[in-house]
N, CA, C and O atoms as CSV, one atom per row, in Angstrom:
chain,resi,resn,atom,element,x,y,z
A,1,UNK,N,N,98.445,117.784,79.524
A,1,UNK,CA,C,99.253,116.706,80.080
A,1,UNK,C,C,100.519,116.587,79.245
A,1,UNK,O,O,100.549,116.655,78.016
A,2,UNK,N,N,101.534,116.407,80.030
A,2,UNK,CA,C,102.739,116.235,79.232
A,2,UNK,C,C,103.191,114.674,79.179
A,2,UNK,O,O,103.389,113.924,80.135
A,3,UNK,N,N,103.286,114.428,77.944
A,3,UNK,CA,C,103.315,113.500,77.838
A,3,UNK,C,C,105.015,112.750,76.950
A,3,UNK,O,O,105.542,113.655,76.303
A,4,UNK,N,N,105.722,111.569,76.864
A,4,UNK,CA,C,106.875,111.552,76.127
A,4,UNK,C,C,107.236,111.721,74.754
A,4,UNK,O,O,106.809,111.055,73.811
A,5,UNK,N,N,107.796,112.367,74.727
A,5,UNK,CA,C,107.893,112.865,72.983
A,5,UNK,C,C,108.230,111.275,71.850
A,5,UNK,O,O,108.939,110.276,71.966
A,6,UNK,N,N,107.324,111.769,70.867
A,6,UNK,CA,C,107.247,110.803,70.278
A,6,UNK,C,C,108.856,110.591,69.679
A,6,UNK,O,O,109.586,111.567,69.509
A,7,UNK,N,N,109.373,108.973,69.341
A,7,UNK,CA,C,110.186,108.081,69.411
A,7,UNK,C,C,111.209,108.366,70.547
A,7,UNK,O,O,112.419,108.413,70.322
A,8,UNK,N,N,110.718,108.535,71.659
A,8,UNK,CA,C,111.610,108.746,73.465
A,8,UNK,C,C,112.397,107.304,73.466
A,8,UNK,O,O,111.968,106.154,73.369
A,9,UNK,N,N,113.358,107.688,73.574
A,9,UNK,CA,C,113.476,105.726,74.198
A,9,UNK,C,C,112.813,105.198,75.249
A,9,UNK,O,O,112.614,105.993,76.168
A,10,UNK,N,N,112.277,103.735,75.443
A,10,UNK,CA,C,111.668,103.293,75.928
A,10,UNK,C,C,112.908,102.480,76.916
A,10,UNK,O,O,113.746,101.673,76.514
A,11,UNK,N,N,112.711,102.973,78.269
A,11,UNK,CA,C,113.024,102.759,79.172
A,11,UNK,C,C,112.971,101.370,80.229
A,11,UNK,O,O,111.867,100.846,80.377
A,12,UNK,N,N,113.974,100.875,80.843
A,12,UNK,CA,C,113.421,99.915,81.701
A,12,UNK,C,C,112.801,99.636,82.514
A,12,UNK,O,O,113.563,99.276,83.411
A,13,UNK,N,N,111.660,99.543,82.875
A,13,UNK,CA,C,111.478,99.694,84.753
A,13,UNK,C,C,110.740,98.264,85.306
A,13,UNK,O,O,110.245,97.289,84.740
A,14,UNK,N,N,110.928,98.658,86.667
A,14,UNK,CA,C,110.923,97.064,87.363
A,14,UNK,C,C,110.332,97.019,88.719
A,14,UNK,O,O,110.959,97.356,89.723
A,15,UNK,N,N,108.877,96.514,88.727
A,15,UNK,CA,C,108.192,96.490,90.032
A,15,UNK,C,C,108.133,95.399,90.865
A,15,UNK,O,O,107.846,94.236,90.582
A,16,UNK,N,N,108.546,96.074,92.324
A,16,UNK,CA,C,108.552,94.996,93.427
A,16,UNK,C,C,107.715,93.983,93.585
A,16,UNK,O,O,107.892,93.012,94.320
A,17,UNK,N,N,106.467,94.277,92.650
A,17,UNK,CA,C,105.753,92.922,93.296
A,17,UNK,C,C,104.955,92.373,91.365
A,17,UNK,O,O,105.175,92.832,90.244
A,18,UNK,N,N,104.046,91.246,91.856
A,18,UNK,CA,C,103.494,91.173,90.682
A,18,UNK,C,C,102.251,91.931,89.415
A,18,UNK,O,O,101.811,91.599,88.314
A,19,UNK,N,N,102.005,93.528,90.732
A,19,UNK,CA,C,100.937,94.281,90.324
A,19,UNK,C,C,101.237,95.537,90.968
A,19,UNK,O,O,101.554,95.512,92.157
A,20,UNK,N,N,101.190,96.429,90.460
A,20,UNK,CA,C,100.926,97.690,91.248
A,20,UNK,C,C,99.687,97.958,92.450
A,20,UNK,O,O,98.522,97.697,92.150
A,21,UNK,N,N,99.988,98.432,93.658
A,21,UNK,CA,C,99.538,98.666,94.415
A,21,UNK,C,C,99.879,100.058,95.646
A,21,UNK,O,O,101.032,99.912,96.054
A,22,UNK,N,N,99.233,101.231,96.262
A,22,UNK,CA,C,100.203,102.192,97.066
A,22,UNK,C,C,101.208,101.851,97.627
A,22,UNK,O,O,101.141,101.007,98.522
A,23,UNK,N,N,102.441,102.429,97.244
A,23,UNK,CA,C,103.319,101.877,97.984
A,23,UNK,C,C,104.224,100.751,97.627
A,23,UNK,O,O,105.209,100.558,98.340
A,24,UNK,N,N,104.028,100.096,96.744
A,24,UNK,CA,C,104.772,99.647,95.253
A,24,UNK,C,C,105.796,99.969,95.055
A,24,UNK,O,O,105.795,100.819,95.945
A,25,UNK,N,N,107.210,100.089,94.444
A,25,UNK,CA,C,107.997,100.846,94.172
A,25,UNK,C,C,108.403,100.350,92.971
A,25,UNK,O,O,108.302,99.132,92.825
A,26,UNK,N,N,108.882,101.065,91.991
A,26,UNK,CA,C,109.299,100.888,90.536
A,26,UNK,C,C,110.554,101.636,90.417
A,26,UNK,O,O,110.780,102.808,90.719
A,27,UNK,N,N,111.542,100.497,89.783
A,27,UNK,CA,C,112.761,100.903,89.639
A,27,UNK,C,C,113.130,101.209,88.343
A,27,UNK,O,O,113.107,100.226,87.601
A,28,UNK,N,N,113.503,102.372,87.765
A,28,UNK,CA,C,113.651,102.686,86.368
A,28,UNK,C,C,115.175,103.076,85.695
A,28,UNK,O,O,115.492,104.247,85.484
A,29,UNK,N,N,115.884,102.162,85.453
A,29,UNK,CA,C,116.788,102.074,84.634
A,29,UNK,C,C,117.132,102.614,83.350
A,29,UNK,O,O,116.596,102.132,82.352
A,30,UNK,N,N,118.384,104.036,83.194
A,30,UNK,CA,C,118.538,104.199,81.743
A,30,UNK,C,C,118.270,105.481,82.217
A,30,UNK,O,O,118.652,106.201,81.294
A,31,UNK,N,N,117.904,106.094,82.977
A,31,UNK,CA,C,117.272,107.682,83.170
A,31,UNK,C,C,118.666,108.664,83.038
A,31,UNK,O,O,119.368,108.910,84.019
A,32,UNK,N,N,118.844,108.988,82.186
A,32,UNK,CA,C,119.825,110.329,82.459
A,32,UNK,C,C,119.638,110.995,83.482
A,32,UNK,O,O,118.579,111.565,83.746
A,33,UNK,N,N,121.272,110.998,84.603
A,33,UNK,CA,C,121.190,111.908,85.332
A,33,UNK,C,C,119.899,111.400,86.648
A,33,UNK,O,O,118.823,111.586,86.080
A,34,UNK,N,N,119.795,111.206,87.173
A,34,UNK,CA,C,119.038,110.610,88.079
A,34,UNK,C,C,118.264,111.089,88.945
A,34,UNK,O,O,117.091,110.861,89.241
A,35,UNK,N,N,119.696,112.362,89.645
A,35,UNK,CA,C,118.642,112.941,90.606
A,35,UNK,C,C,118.574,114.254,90.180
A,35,UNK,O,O,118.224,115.102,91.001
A,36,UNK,N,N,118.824,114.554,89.131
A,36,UNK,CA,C,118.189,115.784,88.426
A,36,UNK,C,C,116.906,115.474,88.113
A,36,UNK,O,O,116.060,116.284,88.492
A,37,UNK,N,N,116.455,114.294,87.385
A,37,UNK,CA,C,115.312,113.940,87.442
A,37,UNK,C,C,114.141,113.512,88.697
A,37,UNK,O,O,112.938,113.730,88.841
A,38,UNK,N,N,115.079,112.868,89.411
A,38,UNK,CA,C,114.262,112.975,90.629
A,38,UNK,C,C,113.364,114.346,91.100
A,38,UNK,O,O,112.195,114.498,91.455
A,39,UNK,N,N,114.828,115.506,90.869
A,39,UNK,CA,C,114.456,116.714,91.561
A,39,UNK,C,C,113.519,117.430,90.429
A,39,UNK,O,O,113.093,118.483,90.904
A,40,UNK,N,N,113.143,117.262,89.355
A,40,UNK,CA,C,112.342,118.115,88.249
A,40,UNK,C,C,112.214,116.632,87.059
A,40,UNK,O,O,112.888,116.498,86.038
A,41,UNK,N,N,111.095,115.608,87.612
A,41,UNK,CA,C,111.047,114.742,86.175
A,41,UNK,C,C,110.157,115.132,85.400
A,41,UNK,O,O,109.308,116.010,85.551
A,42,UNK,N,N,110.396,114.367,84.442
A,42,UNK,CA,C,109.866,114.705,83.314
A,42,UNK,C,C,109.290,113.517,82.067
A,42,UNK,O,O,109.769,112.387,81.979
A,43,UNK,N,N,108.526,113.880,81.443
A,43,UNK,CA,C,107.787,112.168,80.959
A,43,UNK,C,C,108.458,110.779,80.597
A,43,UNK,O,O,109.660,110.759,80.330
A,44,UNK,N,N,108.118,110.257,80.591
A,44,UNK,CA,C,109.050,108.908,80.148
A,44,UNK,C,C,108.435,107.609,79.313
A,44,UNK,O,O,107.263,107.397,79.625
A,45,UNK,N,N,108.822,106.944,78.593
A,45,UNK,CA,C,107.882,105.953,77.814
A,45,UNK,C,C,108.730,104.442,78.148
A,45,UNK,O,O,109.749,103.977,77.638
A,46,UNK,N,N,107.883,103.953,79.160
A,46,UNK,CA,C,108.643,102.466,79.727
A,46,UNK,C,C,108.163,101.019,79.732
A,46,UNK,O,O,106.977,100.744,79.547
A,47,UNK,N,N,109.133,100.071,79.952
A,47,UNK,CA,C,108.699,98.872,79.299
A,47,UNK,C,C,108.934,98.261,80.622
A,47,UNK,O,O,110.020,97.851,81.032
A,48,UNK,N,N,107.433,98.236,81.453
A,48,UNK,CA,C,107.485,97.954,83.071
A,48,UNK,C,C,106.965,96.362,83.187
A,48,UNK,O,O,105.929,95.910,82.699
A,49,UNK,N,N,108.008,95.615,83.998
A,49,UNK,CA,C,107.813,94.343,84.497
A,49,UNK,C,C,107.875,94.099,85.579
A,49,UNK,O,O,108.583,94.581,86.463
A,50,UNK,N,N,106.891,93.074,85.605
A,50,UNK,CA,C,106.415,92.722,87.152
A,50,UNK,C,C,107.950,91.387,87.469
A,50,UNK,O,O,108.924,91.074,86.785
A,51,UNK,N,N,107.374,90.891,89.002
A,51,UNK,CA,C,107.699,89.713,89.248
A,51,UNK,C,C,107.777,88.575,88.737
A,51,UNK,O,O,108.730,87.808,88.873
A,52,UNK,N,N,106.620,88.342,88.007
A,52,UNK,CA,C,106.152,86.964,87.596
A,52,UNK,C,C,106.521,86.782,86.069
A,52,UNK,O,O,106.242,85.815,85.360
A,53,UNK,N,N,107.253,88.000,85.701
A,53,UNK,CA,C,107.341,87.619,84.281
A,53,UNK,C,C,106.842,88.810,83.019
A,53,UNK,O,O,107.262,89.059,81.889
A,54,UNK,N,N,105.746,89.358,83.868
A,54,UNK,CA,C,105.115,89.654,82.745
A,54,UNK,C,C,105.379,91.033,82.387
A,54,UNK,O,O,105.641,91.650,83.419
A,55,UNK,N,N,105.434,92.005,81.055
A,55,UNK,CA,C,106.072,92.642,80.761
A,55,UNK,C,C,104.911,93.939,79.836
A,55,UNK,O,O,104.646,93.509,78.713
A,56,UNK,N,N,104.493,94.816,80.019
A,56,UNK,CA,C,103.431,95.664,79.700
A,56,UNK,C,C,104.261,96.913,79.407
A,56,UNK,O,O,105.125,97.163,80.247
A,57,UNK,N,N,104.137,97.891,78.180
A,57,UNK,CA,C,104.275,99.241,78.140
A,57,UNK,C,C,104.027,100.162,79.439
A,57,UNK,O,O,103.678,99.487,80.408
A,58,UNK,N,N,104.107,101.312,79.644
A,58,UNK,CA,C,103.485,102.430,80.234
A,58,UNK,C,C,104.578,103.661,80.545
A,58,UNK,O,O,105.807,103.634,80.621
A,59,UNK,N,N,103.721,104.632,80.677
A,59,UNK,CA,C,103.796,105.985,80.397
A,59,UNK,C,C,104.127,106.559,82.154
A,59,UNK,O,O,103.465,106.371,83.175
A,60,UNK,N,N,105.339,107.254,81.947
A,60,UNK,CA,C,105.330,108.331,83.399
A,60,UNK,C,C,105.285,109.493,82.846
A,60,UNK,O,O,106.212,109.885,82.138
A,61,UNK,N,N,104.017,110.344,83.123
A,61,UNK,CA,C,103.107,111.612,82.527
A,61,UNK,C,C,103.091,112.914,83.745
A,61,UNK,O,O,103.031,112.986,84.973
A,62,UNK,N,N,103.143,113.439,83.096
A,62,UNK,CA,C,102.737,115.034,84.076
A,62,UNK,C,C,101.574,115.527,83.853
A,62,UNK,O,O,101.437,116.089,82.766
A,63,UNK,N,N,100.540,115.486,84.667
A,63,UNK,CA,C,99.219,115.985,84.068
A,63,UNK,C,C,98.703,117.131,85.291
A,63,UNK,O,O,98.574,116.977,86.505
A,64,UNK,N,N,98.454,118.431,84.340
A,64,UNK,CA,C,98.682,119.989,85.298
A,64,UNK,C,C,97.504,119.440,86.452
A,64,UNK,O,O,97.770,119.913,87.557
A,65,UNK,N,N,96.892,119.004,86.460
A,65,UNK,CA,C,95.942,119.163,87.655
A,65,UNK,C,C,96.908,117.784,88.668
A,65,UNK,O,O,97.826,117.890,89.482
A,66,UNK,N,N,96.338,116.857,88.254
A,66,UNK,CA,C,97.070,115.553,89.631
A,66,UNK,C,C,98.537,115.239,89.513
A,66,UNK,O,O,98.889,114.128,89.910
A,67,UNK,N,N,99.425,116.040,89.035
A,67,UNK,CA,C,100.637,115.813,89.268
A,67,UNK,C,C,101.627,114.561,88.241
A,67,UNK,O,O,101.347,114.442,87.048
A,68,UNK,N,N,102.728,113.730,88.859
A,68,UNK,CA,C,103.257,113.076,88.444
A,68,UNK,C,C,102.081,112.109,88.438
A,68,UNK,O,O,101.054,112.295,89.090
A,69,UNK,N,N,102.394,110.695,87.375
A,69,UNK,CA,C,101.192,109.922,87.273
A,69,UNK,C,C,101.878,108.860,86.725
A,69,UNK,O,O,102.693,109.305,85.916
A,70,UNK,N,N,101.944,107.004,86.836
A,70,UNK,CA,C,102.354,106.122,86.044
A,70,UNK,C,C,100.643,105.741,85.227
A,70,UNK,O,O,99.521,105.779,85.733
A,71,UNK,N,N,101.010,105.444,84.034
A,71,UNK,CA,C,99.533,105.258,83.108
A,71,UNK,C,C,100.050,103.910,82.624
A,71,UNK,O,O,101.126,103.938,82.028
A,72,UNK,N,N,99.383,102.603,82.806
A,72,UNK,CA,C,99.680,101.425,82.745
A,72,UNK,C,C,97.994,101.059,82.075
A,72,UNK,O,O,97.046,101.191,82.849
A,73,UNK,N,N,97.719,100.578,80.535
A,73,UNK,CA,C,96.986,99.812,80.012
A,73,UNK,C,C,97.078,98.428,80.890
A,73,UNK,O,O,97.971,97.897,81.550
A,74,UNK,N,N,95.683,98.098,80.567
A,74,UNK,CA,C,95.015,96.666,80.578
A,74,UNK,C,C,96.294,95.695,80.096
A,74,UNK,O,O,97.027,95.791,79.111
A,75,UNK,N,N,96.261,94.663,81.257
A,75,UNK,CA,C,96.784,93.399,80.850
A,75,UNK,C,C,96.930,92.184,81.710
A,75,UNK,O,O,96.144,92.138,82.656
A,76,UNK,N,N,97.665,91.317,81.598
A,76,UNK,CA,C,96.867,89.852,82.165
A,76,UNK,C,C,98.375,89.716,83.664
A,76,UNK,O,O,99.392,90.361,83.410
A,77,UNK,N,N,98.360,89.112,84.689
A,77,UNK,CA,C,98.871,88.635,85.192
A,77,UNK,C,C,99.571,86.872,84.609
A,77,UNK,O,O,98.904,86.112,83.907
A,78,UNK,N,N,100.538,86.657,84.948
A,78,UNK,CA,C,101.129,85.248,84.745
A,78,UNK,C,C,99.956,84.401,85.073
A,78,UNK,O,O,99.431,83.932,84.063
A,79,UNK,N,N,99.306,84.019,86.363
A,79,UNK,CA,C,98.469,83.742,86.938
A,79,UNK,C,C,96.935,83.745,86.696
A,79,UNK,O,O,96.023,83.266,87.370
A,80,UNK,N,N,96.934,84.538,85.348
A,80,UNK,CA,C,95.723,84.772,84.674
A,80,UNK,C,C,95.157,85.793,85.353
A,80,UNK,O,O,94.058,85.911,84.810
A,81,UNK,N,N,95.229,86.544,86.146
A,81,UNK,CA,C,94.070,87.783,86.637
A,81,UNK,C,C,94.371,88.770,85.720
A,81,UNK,O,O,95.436,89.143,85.227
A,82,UNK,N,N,92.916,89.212,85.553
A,82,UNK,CA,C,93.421,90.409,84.243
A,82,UNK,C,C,93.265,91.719,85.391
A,82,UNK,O,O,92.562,91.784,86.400
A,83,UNK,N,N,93.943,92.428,84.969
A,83,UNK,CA,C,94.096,94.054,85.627
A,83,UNK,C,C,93.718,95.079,84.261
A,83,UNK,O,O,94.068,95.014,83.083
A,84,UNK,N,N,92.842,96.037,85.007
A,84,UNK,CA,C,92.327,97.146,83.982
A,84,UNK,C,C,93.646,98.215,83.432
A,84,UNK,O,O,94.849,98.207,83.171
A,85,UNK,N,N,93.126,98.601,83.453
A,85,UNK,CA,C,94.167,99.825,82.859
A,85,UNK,C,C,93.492,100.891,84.243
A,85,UNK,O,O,92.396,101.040,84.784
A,86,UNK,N,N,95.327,101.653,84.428
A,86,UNK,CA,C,94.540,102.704,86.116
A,86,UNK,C,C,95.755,103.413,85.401
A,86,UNK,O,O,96.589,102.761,84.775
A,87,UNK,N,N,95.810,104.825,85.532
A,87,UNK,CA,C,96.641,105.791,86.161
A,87,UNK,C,C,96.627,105.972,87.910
A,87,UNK,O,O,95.738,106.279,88.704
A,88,UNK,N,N,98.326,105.555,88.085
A,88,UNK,CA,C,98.591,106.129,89.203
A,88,UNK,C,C,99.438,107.204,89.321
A,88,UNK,O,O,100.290,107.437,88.463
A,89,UNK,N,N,99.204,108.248,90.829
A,89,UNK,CA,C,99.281,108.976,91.611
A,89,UNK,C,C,100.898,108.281,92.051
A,89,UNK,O,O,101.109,107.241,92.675
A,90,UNK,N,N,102.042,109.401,91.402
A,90,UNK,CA,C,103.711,108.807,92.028
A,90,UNK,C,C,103.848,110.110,92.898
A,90,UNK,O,O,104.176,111.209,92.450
A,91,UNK,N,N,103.576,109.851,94.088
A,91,UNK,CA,C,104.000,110.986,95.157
A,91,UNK,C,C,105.765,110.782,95.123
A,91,UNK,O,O,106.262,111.905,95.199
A,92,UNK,N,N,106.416,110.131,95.069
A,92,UNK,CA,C,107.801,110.118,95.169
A,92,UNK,C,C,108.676,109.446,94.121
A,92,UNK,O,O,108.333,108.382,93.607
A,93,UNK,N,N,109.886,110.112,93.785
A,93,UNK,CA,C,110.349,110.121,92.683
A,93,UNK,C,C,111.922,110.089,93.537
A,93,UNK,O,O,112.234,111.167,94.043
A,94,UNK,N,N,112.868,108.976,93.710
A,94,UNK,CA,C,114.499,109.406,94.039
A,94,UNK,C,C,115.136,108.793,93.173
A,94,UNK,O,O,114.680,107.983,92.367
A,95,UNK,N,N,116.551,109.252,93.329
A,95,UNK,CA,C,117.337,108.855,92.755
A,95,UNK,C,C,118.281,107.366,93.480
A,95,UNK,O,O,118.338,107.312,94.708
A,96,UNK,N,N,118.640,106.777,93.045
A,96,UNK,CA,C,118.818,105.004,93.581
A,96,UNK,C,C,120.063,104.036,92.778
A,96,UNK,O,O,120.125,103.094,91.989
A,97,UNK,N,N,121.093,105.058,93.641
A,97,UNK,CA,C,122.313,104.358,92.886
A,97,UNK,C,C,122.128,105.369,91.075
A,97,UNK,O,O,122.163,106.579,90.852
A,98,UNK,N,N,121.942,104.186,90.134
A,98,UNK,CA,C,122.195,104.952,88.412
A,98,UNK,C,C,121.295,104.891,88.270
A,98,UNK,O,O,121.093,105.070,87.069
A,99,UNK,N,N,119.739,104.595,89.180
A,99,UNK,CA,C,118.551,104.381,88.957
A,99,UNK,C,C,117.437,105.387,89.579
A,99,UNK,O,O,117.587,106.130,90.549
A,100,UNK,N,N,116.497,105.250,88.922
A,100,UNK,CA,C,115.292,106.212,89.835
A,100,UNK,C,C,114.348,105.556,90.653
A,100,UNK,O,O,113.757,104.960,89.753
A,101,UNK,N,N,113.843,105.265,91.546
A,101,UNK,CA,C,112.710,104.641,92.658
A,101,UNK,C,C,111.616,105.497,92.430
A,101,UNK,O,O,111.572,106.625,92.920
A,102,UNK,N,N,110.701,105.013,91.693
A,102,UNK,CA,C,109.020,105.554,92.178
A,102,UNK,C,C,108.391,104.768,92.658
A,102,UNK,O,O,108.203,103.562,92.498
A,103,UNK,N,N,107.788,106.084,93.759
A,103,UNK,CA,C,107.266,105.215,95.072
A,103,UNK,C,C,105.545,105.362,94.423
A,103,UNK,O,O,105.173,106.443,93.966
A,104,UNK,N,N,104.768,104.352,94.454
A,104,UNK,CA,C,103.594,104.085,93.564
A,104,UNK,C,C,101.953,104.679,94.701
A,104,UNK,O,O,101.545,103.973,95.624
A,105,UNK,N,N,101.375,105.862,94.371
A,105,UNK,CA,C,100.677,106.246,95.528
A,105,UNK,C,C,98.989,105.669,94.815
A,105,UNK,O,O,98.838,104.783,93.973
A,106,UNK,N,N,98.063,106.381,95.382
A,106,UNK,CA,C,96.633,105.598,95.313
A,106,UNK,C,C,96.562,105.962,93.397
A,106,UNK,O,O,97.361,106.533,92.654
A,107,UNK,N,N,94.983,105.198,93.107
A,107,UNK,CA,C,94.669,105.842,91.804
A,107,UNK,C,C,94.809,107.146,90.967
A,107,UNK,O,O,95.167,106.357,90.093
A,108,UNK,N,N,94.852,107.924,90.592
A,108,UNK,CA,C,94.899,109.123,90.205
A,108,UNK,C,C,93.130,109.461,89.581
A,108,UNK,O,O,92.587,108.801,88.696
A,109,UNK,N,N,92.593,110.467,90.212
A,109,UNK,CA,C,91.219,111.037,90.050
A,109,UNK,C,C,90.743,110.561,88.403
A,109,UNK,O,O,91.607,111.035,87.665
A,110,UNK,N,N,89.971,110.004,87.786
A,110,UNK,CA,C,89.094,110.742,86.674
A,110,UNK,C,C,89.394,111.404,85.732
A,110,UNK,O,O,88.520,111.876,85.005
C-alpha cells in the first residue's frame, strides 16, 4: 500500500455532509496541479471536516489490490454518534476549479 511520505503536508479537505457515506463528495484543497492528480493520484495526508464542525485526520492511500481508498480513524460526530474507523473505496477523483472532488464509493474489502 502506498501510503504519504512521512512529514507530507497535511492537506485540507471538506465533506458535503456530516459523515461519509457512497456518494459523499470531498473537496481537497492545496493539491498541486489538480488534474494531473486527478489523472494519476497519488497519497495524501488530510485534515478532513465535516459539516457540523468536526475535524478528524485521514489518509488518501493506494492499496495494489482495492485501488484508491480514503482511511478515516474512529471519531465522534458534533451530535455525539461515534463512527468507527472504515476505509473507503474513491471510484472518482476530478479536478474542481484549484481543487480536487472525491467522489466517496462503498467500504473498501478487509
Amino acid at each position: 500500500m502506498s501510503r504519504p511520505a512521512g512529514g507530507a503536508a497535511v492537506l485540507a479537505a471538506h465533506c458535503s455532509h456530516t459523515h461519509l457515506f457512497p456518494g459523499a463528495r470531498v473537496l481537497v484543497a492545496g493539491v498541486e496541479d489538480p488534474e494531473a492528480f486527478a489523472a494519476d493520484p497519488h497519497p495524501l495526508a488530510l485534515a478532513l471536516s465535516f459539516t457540523d464542525g468536526v475535524v478528524t485526520e485521514a489518509e488518501f492511500v493506494l492499496d495494489d489490490d482495492a485501488g484508491a481508498l480514503l482511511a478515516v480513524p474512529a471519531h465522534t460526530t458534533d451530535a455525539g454518534t461515534d463512527i468507527p474507523d472504515h476505509r473507503w473505496l474513491v471510484p472518482g477523483a476530478a479536478a474542481a476549479g484549484g481543487d480536487v472532488r472525491l467522489t466517496i464509493g462503498r467500504h473498501a474489502p478487509a
